[in-house]
C-alpha positions as CSV (number, residue, x, y, z in Angstrom):
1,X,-29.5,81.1,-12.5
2,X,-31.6,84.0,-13.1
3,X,-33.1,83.7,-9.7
4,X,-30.1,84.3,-7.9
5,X,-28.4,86.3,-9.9
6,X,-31.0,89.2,-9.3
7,X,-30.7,87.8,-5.6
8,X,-27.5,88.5,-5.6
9,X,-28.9,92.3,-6.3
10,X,-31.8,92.3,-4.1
11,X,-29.1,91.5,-1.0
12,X,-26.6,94.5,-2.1
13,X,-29.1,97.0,-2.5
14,X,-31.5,96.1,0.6
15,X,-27.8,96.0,2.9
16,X,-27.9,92.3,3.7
17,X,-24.9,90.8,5.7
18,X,-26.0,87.3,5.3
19,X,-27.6,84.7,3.0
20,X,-29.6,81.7,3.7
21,X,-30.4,79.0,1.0
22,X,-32.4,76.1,1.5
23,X,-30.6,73.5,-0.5
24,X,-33.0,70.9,-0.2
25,X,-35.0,72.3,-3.1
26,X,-32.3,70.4,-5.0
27,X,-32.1,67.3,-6.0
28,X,-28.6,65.5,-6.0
29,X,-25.7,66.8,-8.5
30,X,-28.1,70.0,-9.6
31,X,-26.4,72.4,-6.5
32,X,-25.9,75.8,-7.8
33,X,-22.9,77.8,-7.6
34,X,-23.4,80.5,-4.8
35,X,-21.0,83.2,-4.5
36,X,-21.9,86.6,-2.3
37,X,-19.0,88.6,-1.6
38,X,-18.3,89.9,1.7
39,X,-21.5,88.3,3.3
40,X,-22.2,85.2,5.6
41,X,-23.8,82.1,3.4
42,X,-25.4,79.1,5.3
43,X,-27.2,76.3,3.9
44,X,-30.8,75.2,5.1
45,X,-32.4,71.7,4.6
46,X,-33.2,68.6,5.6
47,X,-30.3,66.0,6.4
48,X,-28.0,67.8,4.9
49,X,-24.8,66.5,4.6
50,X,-21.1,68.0,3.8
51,X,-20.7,65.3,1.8
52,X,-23.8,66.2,-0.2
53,X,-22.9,69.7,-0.4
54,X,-19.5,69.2,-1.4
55,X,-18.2,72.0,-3.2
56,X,-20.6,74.3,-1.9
57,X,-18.8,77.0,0.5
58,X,-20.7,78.2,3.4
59,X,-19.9,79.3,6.9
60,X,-22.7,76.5,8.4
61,X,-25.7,73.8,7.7
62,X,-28.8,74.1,9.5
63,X,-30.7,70.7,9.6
64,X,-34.3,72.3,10.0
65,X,-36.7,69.0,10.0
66,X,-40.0,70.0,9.8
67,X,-43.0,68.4,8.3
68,X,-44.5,72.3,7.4
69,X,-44.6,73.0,4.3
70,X,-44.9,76.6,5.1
71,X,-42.1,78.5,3.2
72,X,-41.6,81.6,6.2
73,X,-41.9,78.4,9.0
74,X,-38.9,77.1,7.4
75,X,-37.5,80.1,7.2
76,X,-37.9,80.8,10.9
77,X,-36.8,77.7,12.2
78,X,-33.7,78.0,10.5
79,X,-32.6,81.5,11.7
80,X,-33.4,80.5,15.3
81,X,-30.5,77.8,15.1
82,X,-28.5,80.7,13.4
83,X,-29.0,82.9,16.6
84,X,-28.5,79.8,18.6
85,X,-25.2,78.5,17.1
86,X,-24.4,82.6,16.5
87,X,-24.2,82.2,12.8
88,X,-26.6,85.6,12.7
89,X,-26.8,88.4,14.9
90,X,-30.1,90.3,16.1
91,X,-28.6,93.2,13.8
92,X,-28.9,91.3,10.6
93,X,-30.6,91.3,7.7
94,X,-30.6,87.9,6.0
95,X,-32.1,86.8,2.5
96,X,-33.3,84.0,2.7
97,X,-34.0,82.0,-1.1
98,X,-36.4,78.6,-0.7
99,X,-38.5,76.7,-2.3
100,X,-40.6,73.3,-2.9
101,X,-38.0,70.9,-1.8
102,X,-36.8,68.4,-4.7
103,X,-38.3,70.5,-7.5
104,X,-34.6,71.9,-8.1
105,X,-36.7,75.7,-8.4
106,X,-36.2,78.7,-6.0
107,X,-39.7,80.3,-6.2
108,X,-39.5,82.9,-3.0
109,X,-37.0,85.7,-2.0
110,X,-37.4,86.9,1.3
111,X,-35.5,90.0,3.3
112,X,-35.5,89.3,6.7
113,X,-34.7,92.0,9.3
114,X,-33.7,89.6,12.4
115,X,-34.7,92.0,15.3
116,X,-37.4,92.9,13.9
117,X,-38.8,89.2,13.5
118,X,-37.3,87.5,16.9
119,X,-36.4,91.0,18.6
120,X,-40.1,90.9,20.7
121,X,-40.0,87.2,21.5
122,X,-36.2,86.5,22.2
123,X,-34.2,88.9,24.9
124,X,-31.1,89.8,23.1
125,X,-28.9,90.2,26.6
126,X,-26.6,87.2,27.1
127,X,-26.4,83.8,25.5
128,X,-29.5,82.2,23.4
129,X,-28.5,78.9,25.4
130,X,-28.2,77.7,28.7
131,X,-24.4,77.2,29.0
132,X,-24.2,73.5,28.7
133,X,-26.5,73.2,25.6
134,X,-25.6,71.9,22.3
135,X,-27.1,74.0,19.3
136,X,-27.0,70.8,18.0
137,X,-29.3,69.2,20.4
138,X,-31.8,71.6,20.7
139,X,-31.8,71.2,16.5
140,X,-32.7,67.9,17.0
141,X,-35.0,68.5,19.4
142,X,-37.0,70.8,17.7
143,X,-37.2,68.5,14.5
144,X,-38.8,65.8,17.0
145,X,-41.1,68.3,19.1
146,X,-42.1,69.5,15.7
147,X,-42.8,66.3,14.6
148,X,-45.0,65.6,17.6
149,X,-46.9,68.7,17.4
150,X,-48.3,68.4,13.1
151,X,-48.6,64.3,13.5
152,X,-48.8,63.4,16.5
153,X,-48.7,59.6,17.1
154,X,-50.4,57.1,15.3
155,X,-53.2,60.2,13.9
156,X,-53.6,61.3,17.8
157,X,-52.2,65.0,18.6
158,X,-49.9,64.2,21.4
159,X,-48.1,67.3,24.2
160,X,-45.7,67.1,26.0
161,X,-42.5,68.5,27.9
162,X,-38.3,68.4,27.3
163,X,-36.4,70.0,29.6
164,X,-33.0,70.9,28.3
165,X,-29.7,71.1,30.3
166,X,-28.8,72.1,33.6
167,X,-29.4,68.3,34.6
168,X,-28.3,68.1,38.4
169,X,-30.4,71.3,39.3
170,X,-32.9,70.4,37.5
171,X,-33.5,67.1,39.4
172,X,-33.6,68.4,42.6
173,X,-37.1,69.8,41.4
174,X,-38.2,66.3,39.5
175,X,-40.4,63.7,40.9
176,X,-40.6,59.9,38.9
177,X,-44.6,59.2,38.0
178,X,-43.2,55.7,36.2
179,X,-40.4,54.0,36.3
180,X,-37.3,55.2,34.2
181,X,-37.4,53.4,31.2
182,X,-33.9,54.8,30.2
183,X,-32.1,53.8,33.4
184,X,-29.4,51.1,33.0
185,X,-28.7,52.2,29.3
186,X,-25.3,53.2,27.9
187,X,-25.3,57.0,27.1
188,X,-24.8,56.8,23.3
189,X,-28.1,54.7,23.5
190,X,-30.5,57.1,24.8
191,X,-28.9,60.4,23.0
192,X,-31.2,62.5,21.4
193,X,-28.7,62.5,18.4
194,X,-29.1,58.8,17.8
195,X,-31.1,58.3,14.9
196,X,-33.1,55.4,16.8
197,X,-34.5,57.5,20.0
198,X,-36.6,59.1,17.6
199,X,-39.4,56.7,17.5
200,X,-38.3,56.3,21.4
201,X,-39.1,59.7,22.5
202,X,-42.2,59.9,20.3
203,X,-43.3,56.2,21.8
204,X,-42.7,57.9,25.0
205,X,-44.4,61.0,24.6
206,X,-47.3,58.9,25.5
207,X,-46.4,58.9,29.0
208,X,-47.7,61.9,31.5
209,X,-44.6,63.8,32.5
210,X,-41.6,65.9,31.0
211,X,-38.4,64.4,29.5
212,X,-35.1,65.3,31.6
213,X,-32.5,65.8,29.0
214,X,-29.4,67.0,29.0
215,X,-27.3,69.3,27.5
216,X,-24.9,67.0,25.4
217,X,-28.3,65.2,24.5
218,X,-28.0,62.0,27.0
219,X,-31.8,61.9,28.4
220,X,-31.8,61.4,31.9
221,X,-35.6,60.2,32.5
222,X,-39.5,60.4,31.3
223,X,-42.1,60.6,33.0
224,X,-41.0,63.2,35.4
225,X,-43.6,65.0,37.6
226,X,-42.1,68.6,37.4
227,X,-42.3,70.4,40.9
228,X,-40.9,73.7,40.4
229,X,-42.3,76.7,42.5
230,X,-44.9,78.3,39.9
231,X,-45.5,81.7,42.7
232,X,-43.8,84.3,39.9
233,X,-45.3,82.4,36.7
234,X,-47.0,84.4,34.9
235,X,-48.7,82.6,31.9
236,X,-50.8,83.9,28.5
237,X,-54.3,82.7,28.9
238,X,-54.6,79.6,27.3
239,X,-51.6,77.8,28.1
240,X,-51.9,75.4,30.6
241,X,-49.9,73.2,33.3
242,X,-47.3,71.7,30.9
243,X,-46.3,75.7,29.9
244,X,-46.5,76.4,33.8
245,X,-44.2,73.4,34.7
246,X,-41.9,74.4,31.9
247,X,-41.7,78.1,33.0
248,X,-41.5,77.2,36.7
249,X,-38.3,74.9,36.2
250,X,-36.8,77.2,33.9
251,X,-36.7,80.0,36.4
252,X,-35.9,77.9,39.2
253,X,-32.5,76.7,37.2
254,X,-30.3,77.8,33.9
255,X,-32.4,75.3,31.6
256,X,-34.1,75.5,28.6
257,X,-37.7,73.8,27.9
258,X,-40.0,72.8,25.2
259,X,-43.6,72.2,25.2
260,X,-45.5,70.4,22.5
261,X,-49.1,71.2,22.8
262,X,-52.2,68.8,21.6
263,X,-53.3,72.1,19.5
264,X,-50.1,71.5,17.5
265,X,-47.6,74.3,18.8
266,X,-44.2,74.0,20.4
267,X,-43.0,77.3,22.8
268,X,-39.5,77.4,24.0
């Protein structure tokens, strides 16, 4: 209580237009009451629920899955599907309040000027998504990639490449390395969304080649040989053919990609 009620001053007097809480510090039935007048609240967590946060007002949930334990990781992830779903804008200044999750104690207040955190990374003209994207795709996307990237499968790092919407462009530029293991299957059985392509996709990732999914979450194929002109890619040193595939195909069409790396990074 005392936490957010000098929160609650900290977000007045620093000129904050929106509040983010990651309510999976709490444990069930111990939700506290939130009230900020005049600014934007959304809730942060893993499998949140409105039924779990009933009661609770708040403009949106974020599901942020992430196995970092990393307080300003969290924090990140979450504003990205903020500026993806357009719950923030690049001229914000959020406070974020997080903590352990389950030990029903905020323990870190954090101002967070939006532009100046994303403003060098992310172009701020048009839309944050290709225009046949779900934010809530790419949420669960991330939480997978994510996933991928800090355990890897069965204790071995694993990369490897989603490409996200913009399907029938896109597979003019795809070549299959395998057969498709998702052909023949009804579409609600091999969307992202469904709890059960989880250990799919991660089974999968195995497999040389990007992922072709798209924007409503239905993935298309695996094990897609990418073959995207790569003349204008221009590449930081280090990152290799998987970020050169990924930036070739999202040049070449209106589609957004996501490499897992073996060193455990994801780039979008």
């Amino acid at each position: 209580r005392l936490f957010i009620n000098e929160s609650k001053k900290v977000a007045k007097g620093s000129g904050c237009s929106s509040v983010l809480m990651f309510m999976d510090v709490f444990s069930h039935g111990r939700v506290p009451r939130l009230n900020f007048p005049g600014m934007t609240v959304a809730l942060a967590g893993e499998d949140l629920t409105a039924r779990s946060l009933e009661g609770v007002k708040a403009k949106a949930i974020l599901n942020v899955r992430t196995v970092s334990g990393g307080r300003l990781s969290r924090v990140r992830g979450a504003i990205l599907l903020g500026l993806t779903r357009g719950i923030f804008q690049f001229e914000d200044k959020v406070l974020c309040l997080t903590g352990v999750p389950g030990s029903d104690q905020l323990d870190t207040m954090l101002v967070l000027d939006v532009d100046e955190e994303f403003g060098a990374v992310i172009a701020r003209e048009g839309k944050m998504l290709p225009s046949d994207v779900s934010p809530q795709v790419l949420e669960y996307l991330l939480g997978i990639a994510t996933e991928l990237a800090v355990e890897g499968r069965e204790g071995k790092p694993l990369g490897t490449l989603f490409v996200l919407g913009d399907t029938d462009s896109v597979m003019q530029y795809v070549k299959p390395l395998i057969l498709n293991p998702f052909r023949g299957y009804a579409e609600e059985d091999r969307n992202v969304l469904n709890p059960f392509m989880d250990e799919t996709l991660k089974e999968l990732a195995h497999v040389d080649g990007a992922f072709v999914i798209r924007g409503d979450g239905v993935v298309e194929t695996a094990g897609s040989l990418i073959e995207a002109s790569t003349e204008n890619v221009r590449l930081h040193a280090g990152l290799g053919t998987r970020h050169a595939a990924a930036a070739s195909i999202t040049q070449t069409t209106d589609s957004l990609a996501v490499v897992v790396s073996q060193t455990g990074q994801v780039t979008l």
